[in-house]
N, C-alpha and C positions, 0 to 999 in steps of 0.2 A: 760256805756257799752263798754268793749274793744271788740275789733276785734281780733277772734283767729289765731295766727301765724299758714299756713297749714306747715303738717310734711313732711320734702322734703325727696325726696330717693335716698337711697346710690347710687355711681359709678357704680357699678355692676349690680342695679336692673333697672338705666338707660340704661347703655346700651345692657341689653338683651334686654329689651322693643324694642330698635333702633333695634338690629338684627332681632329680629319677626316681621320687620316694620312694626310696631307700630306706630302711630304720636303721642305725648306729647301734651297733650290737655289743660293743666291746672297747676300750679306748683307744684301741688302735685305729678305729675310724672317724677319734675328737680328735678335733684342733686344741691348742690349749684352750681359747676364748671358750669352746664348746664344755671342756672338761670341768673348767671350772663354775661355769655356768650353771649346768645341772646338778655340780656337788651342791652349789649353794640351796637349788632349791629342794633336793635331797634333804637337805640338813633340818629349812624347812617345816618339813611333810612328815621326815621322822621325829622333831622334838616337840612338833603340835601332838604327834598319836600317842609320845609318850608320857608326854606332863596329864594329858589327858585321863590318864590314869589314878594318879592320887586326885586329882581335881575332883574326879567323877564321883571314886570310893568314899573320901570327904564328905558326901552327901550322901551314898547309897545308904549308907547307916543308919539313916533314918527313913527306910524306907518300912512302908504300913503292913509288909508283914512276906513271913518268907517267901511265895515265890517270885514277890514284887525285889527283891533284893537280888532272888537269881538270876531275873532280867537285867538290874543292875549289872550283876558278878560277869554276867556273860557280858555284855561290850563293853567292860572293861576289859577282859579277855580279847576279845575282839582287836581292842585298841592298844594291846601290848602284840598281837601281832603283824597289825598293820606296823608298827612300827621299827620290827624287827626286820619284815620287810624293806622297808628304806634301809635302813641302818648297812642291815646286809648288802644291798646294791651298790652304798658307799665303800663298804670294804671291799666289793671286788674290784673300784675304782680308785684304790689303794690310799683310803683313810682309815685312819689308827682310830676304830670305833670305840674299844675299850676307854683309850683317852678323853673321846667326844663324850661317852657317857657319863663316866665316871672320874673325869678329873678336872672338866670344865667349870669354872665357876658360874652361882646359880645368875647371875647378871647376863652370861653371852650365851647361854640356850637362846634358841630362838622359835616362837612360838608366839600366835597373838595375845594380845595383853588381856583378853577377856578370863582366858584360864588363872590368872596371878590375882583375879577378886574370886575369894573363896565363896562355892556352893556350898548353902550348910541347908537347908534342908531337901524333901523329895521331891515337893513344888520345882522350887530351884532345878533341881538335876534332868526333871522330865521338861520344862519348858527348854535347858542346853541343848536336851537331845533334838527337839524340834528344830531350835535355833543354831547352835554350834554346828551341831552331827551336818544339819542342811548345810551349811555353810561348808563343811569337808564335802560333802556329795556334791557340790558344785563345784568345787576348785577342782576335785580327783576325776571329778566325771568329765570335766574340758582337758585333763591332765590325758585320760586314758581315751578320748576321740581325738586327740591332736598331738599327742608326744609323738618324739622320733626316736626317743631310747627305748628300745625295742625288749629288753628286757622288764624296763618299768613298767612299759602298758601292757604284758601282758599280766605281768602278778598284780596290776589293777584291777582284773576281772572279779580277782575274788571282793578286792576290798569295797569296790562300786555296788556290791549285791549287797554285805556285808552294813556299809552306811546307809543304805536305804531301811533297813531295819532298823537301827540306831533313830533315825530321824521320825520313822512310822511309829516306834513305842514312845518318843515324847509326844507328838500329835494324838495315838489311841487317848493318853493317860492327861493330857489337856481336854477333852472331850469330855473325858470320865468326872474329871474332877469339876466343869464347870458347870455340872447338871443342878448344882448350888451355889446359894449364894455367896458362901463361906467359900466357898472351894475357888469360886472366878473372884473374889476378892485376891485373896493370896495370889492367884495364874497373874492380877494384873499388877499388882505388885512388882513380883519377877520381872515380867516384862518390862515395866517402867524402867528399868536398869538396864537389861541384857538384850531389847532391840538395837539398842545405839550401839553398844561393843560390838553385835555380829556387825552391823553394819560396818565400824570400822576395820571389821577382821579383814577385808581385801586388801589394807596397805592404802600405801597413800593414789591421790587420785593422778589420773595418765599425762597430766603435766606435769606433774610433779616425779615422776617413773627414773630412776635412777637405771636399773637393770632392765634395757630394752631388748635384752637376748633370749628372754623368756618367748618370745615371741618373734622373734626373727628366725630362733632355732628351733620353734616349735614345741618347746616345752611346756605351751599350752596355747589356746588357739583363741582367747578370748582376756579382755582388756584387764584390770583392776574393776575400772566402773563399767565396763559392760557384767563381770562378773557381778559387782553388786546389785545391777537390775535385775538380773537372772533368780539373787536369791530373793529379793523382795518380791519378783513376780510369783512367788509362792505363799511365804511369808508373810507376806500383807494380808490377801486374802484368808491364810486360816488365820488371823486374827480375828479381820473381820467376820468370818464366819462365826466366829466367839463372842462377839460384841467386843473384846478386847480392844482399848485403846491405843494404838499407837501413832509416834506423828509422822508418819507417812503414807500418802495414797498415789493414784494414777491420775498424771496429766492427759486426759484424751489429745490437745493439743501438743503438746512435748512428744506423747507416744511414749512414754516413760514415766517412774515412779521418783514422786520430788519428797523430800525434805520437809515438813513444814515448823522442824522450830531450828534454835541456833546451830549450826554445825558446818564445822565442827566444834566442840565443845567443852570446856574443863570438866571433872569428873573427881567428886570427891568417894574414892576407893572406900575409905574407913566407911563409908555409911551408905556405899552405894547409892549416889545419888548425883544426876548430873546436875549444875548450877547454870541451866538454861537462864537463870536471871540475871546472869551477868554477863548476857549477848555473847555470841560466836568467839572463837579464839581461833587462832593459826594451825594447819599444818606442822608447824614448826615447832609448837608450845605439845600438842600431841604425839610429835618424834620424840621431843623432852621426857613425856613422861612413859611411853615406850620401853625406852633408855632405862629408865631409872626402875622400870619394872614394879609391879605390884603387891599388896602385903602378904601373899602367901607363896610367891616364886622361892623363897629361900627354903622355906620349911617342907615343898613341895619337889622340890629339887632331891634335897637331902632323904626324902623318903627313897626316892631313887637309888643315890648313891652310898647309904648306910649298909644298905648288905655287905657291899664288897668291902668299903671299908670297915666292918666287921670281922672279915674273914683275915684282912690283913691283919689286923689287931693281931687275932687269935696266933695266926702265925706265928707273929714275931715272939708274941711270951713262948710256944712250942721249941723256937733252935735257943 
């Protein structure tokens, strides 16, 4: 018995639908342009929630004591089900999730490069969740006021409640810890690294926008760099509310939040540290190293994909 291919609809009869806003419930109401549009940012939204995971764990480990760990355990939880989420939506959209999970190699997951420089301690993991987590609450939260995939935005509702937790427990636990001086030593540490990655987590900036469907078709209703002011205009100030240093503040004159060192910027992964001294680098040089992915995408990967390939193993010795 095959499975009948549904008949997708023209350009035109997509988006009147979007003008009568209408939500696209199923692919019988995408055009191709549309179908594949969403899958891509699908793919996304689910391989950010999932690397997310060993990322996170990576560090929970070292967290100061059990029930600091079951905060941990839980949005890692959390972020294997936002992910299954996505995943699921792709499969009803008739991709072979199995394959996407578990037989992709660790190079074409697609997720920002900040997850592929490894958190190794709890510092680290509570400044992601401020930082990171924010940065999912803002893309998901313009995803679920402005998507037109009508199934997506609604299983956003949970995830939207869900990352504001994520992001409230690394802000509690940066407070907690900079009540000293030891403690905001290490917070400014972290940061010195992981402000510039969230920043870059939006992708490249709107000249440079390859995929302008995201927004044509409403798959989310605000820019790369509008996105990115939206997360600084948080971000910045609980730093500053911290004394934490970072290089960027608010242009009163701009009405926006500027840059004040090189970027964008090379970025020595081994040792987490970006080489502002050797002036600005390209867009271009930052898709390079995108590409080429970070030192723990492989081994972060494979935690993924070793179950199953374990099961297979077993099998094959079984017949």
């Amino acid at each position: 018995m095959t499975t009948a291919i549904p008949t997708l609809q023209s350009e035109e009869a997509l988006l009147q639908r979007i003008r009568k806003q209408q939500l696209i419930e199923s692919v019988e109401h995408m055009s191709p342009l549309y179908l594949e549009g969403i899958k891509r940012i699908l793919t996304v939204s689910a391989d950010t929630e999932l690397i997310s995971s060993p990322a996170y764990y990576n560090a929970a480990i070292h967290a100061p004591s059990l029930n600091a760990f079951g905060s941990a355990i839980s949005i890692i939880q959390d972020e294997l089900g936002h992910a299954h989420i996505a995943y699921r939506l792709l499969r009803d959209l008739g991709v072979n999730t199995e394959e996407l999970i578990f037989e992709r190699e660790p190079a074409k997951f697609k997720y920002p490069y900040a997850f592929d420089v490894p958190l190794e301690s709890w510092v680290e993991l509570i400044v992601a969740n401020a930082f990171y987590d924010r940065a999912g609450y803002t893309l998901l939260s313009d995803v679920y006021q402005s998507t037109t995939f009508g199934p997506w935005k609604r299983a956003l509702l949970k995830v939207d409640k869900e990352e504001t937790f994520h992001l409230r427990h690394g802000e509690q636990w940066m407070r907690r810890l900079n009540k000293d001086r030891a403690g905001h030593e290490l917070l400014q540490n972290a940061v010195n690294w992981m402000f510039l990655l969230t920043v870059e987590w939006f992708g490249l900036p709107d000249t440079m926008k390859k995929h302008t469907e995201q927004l044509e078709y409403g798959f989310k209703g605000h820019s790369n760099d509008e996105l990115r002011q939206i997360w600084m205009s948080t971000a910045v100030p609980l730093c500053e509310e911290l004394q934490l240093k970072v290089p960027a503040h608010y242009d009163a004159e701009q009405q926006k939040y500027v840059i004040d060192c090189a970027f964008p910027a090379h970025f020595d992964a081994t040792h987490k540290r970006w080489l502002l001294e050797e002036g600005p680098c390209t867009w271009n040089d930052v898709l390079v190293r995108w590409k080429a992915r970070g030192p723990s995408n492989e081994r972060f990967v494979a935690m993924i994909q070793r179950g199953k390939k374990a099961m297979l193993r077993q099998l094959e010795q079984e017949l």
